[in-house]
Each structure stands twice: as structure tokens, then as C-alpha cells.
N, C-alpha and C positions, 0 to 999 in steps of 0.2 A: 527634807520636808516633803513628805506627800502631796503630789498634783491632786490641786483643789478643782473640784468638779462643779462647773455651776448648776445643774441640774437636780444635785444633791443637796447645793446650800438650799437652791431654792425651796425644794420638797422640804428642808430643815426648819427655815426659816418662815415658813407658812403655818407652821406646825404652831408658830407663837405670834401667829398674826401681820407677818411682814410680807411684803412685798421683796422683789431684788432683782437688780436691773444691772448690767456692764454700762460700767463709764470708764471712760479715755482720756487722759488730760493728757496734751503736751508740757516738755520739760517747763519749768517758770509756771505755769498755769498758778492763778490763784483766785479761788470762790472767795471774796470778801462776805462779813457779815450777813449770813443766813439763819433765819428762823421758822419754826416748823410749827405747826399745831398737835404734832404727833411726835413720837419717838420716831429716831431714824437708828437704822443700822448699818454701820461700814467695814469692808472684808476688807484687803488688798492683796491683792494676787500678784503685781508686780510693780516693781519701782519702790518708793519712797515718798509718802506723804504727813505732812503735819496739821495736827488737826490743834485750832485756840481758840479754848473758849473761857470765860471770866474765870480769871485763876487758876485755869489749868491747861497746858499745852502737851499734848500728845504725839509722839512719833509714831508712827505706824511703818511695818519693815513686813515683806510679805509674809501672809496667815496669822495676822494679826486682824483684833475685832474689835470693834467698839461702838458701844450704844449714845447716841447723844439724845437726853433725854426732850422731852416735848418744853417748848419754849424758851430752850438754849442759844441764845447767839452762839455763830458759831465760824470760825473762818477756817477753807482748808489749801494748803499749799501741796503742790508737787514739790519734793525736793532733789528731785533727780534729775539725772543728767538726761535721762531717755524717758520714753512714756512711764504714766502711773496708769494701770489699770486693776480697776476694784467696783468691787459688788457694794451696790448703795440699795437701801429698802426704807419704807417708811411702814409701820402697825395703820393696820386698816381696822384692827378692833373684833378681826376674827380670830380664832386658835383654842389652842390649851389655855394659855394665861387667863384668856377674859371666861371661858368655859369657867375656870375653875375658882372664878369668883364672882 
């Protein structure tokens, strides 16, 4: 797998209105029940994380993406033995997307 560049996502991920930020969880870490008013967007660059949200549970294994859409309860665990580290971003409502509508 090609080393993910966060400079790149960033510039990528601006392009459709997203923010993107490095987070760190240690091993066990677990975000219980979060909700957002916006779309969020999750990269994982390394470790192992699960992402659950009503009726659907998500593993994510690095250079894996995934959008949780605006109003999602959402819980995300580490599942690794060592750190998870991965790019989180919320839509600010700038970019191409809203441009183009």
C-alpha cells in the first residue's frame, strides 16, 4: 500500500468541503455514542479501528475511508494492540460538492 500523505488528503479532502485533522487513540480507546451535525470523514493510516453505527458495523484496516453521514450516532473503537492513528474531517459546506449544487 502506498504511504498516505496527510498534506494530500488534506488538499483532497477540502476539494469536497472537509476539514482533516490526525488523531491518536491508544490500544482499547473507545469514542462511545457520537453525533455530528455534519458529515464526517475517517482515513486510517495505522492500526485497526471499528466504527457502529445503527445496523451497521465497519472495520476499517489502514487506507480505508469512510463517510458517516450528518446525524449518525456513531461509536468508534481501536481494535489493536498498538496505536490507531487516522485522519478525521467534518464538511464545513465549502468545495466542489456544494459548488455544484
Amino acid at each position: 500500500m502506498p504511504r498516505i500523505e496527510r498534506p494530500q488528503v488534506r488538499a483532497e479532502w477540502a476539494t469536497h468541503g472537509f476539514t482533516c485533522e490526525l488523531w491518536v487513540d491508544p490500544p482499547d480507546q473507545v469514542w462511545h455514542d457520537f453525533q455530528h451535525d455534519v458529515d464526517e470523514r475517517v482515513l486510517l493510516l495505522e492500526g485497526e479501528i471499528q466504527v457502529e453505527m445503527p445496523g451497521r458495523t465497519v472495520r476499517l484496516l489502514p487506507g480505508d475511508e469512510l463517510e458517516i453521514p450528518a446525524g449518525t450516532r456513531h461509536t468508534v473503537r481501536n481494535c489493536s494492540r498498538g496505536l490507531a492513528r487516522w485522519l478525521h474531517g467534518y464538511r464545513t459546506g465549502a468545495g466542489e460538492a456544494e459548488a455544484a449544487g
